[in-house]
N, C-alpha and C positions, 0 to 999 in steps of 0.2 A: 424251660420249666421242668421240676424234676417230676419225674413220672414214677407213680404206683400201679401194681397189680387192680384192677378193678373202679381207677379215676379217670375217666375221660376231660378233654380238655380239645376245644376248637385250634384247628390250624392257623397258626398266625396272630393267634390271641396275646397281651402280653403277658408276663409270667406276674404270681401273686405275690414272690419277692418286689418286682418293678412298682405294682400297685399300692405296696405299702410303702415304700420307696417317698414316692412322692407327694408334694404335700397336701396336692389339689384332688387326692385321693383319699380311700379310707385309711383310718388310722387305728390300728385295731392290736390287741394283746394275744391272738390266741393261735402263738407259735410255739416249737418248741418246750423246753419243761412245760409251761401252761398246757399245751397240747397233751401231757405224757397225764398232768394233773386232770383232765378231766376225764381222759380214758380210764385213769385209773379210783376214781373216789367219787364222781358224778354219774349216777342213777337215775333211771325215771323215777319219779313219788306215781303210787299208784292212782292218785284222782285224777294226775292230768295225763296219766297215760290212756287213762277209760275216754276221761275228754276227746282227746283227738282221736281216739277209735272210734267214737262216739260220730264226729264231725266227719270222718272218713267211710263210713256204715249211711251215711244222710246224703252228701252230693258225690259218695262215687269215687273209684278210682279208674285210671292210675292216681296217685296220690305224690305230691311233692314236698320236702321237707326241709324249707330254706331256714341256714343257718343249723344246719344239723347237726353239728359239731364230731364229737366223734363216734354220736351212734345214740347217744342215749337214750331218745323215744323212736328214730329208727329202726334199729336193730332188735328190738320185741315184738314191734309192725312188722316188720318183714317175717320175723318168725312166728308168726298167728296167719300168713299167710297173704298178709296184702303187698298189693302193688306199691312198693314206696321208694321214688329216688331223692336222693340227697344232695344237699347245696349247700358251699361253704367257701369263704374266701381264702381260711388255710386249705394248705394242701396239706399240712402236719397235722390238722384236726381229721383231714380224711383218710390221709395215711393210717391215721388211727384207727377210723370205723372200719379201713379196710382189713386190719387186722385181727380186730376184733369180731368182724362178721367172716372172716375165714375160720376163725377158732371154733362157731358155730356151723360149720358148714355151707355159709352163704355167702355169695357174691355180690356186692351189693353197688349199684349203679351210683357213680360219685362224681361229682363236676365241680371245677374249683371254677367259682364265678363269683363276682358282688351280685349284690340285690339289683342294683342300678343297672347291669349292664346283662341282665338277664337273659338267655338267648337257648333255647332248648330242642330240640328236632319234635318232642313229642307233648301236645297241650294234655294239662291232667285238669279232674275232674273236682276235684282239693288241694288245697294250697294250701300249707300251716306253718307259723312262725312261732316259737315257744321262747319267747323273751329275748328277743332279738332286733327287733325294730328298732330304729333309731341311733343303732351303733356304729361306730367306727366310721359314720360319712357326715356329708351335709345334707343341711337342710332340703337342699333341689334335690339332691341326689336322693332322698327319700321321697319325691314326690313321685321321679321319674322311676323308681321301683317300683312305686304302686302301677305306675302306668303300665309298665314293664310285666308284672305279675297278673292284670288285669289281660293283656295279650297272651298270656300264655295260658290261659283257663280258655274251658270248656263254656260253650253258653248254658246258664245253668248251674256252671260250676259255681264252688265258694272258695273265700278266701279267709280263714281263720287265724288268729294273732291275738295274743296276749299281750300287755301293756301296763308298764309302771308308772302310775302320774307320779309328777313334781311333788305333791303332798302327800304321798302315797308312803313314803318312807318310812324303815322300820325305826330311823335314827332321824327324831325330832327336830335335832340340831341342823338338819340338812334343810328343811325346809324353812327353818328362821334363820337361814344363808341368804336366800332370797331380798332382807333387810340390810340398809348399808352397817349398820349399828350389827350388825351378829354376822356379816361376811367374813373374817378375821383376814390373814391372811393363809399365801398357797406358796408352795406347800409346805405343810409341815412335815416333822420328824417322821421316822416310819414306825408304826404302829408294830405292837407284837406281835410277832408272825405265827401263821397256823401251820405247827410242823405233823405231818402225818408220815406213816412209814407206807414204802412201795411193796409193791410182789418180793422184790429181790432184797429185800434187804434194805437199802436206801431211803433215807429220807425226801421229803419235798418238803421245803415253809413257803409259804405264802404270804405275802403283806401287800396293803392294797391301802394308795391314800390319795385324796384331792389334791391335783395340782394349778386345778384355774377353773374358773365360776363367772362367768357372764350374765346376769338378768337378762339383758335386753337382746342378747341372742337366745335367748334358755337353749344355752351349751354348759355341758362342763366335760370338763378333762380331768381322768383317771389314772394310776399311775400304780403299775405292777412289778414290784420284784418276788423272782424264786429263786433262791437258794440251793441246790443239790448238796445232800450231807451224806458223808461217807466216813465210817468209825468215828466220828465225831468232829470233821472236818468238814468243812465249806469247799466241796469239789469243782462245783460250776457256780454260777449267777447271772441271773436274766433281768433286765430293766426295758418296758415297753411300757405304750401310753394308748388309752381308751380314746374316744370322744363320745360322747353322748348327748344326744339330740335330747332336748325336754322339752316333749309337746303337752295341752292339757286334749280334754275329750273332743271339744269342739273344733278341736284344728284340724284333730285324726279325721272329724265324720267329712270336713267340707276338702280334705286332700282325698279322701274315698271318693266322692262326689265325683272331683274334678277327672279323677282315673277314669270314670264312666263305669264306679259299680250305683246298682239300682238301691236295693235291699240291707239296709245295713242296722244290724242291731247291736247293742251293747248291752254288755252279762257282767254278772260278778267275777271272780277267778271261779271258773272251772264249776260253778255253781248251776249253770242254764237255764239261769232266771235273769228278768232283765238290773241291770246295773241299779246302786241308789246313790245317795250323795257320802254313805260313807266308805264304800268301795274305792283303797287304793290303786286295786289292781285292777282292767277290765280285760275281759275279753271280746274283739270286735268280729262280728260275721258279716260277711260281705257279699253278696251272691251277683253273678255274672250275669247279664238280662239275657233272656235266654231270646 
């Protein structure tokens, strides 16, 4: 496993290249350029930063922040002064937080681990997932996270996540996919790419397109290439593939259930009211019986 300043990682464990390796594992985009792309252009928004300081002020730290990527509501948590460690299946997404929490002056506690195979020395007090559920594994394998997340809280503790339903979509056409008549096919051409410029100079584009849709699993598969542009050259290029689990609300509460949390409510995005039926996005809280 390659090793950074500030990521810890268990002895013996296999390495996150081997895990994505294979097929019976997660299957996820967020290496390399992607990695460089979100250190560099992806920000907290301030309502869901309040949010999870919010939920982290309510059941307590230490505080854990699975799927952290490369810092983005981390690294402001830490610098307002809370207890917050970080979980990520790159070790290129953490590499990143580690660099960016030294340029602040902080050292910030990072474990490259899946959700599924969860295993920490210390139980925290909050557990938060910020759009990240459901990605890059299978279906068991998000049950046996919850299970997994559920052990490693505190009694008392909560477990907070965010969630995009299947209708939830900003793009209409995704959910009249669902129909045989409006599935088309997968995948198609690649869409125009979002080119933005780097620190140094450099470019990154992004293009992102569907390449397989299942109803009767609600799976679908995603499909990322980056580009690296230099003086107006195509320097590097990266091609990786998402999966994406699509659960609706009732599946999420009775997999919480089954985990053995007690307490579970559903919210708007970020709102702390409970959910309605026009809420694409929710947010679910989940408290440890104490």
């Amino acid at each position: 496993m390659r090793q950074w300043a500030g990521i810890h990682g268990r002895p013996g464990s296999p390495s996150v290249l081997q895990t994505v390796a294979s097929m019976d594992e997660p299957q996820t985009w967020h290496y390399g350029l992607m990695a460089r792309w979100w250190a560099e252009f992806n920000t907290a928004e301030p309502q869901e930063l309040a949010y999870y300081r919010a939920a982290i002020e309510r059941f307590g730290q230490p505080a854990l922040d699975l799927g952290c990527g490369a810092g983005r509501l981390m690294l402001p948590l830490l610098a307002d002064g809370l207890d917050v460690d970080g979980v990520d299946i790159s070790s290129d997404m953490l590499a990143q937080a580690a660099e960016l929490g030294a340029r602040q002056g902080m050292k910030p506690r990072l474990y490259p681990q899946t959700f599924h195979e969860l295993d920490l020395e210390r139980r925290y007090r909050t557990i938060y997932i910020c759009d990240s559920f459901g990605l890059g594994g299978y279906r068991q394998q998000d049950r046996q996270a919850l299970r997994r997340i559920f052990e490693q809280l505190e009694p008392g503790g909560g477990l907070v996540f965010s969630y995009d339903l299947p209708y939830g979509e900003i793009d209409p056409n995704e959910w009249a996919r669902w129909l045989p008549a409006h599935r088309g096919a997968h995948p198609g051409g690649w869409p125009k790419g979002n080119r933005r410029q780097l620190a140094d100079g450099d470019e990154l584009e992004l293009s992102v397109r569907a390449s397989d849709f299942d109803p009767l699993l609600q799976r679908r598969t995603l499909e990322m290439r980056l580009r690296l542009w230099r003086a107006g050259r195509v320097v590097a290029e990266e091609e990786r593939q998402l999966h994406e689990n699509l659960y609706f609300a009732q599946e999420i509460l009775l997999m919480l259930e089954d985990a053995g949390f007690g307490d579970v409510a559903m919210e708007g995005r970020y709102t702390g009211i409970p959910a309605t039926p026009d809420d694409g996005t929710l947010v679910f809280v989940a408290q440890h019986p104490v």
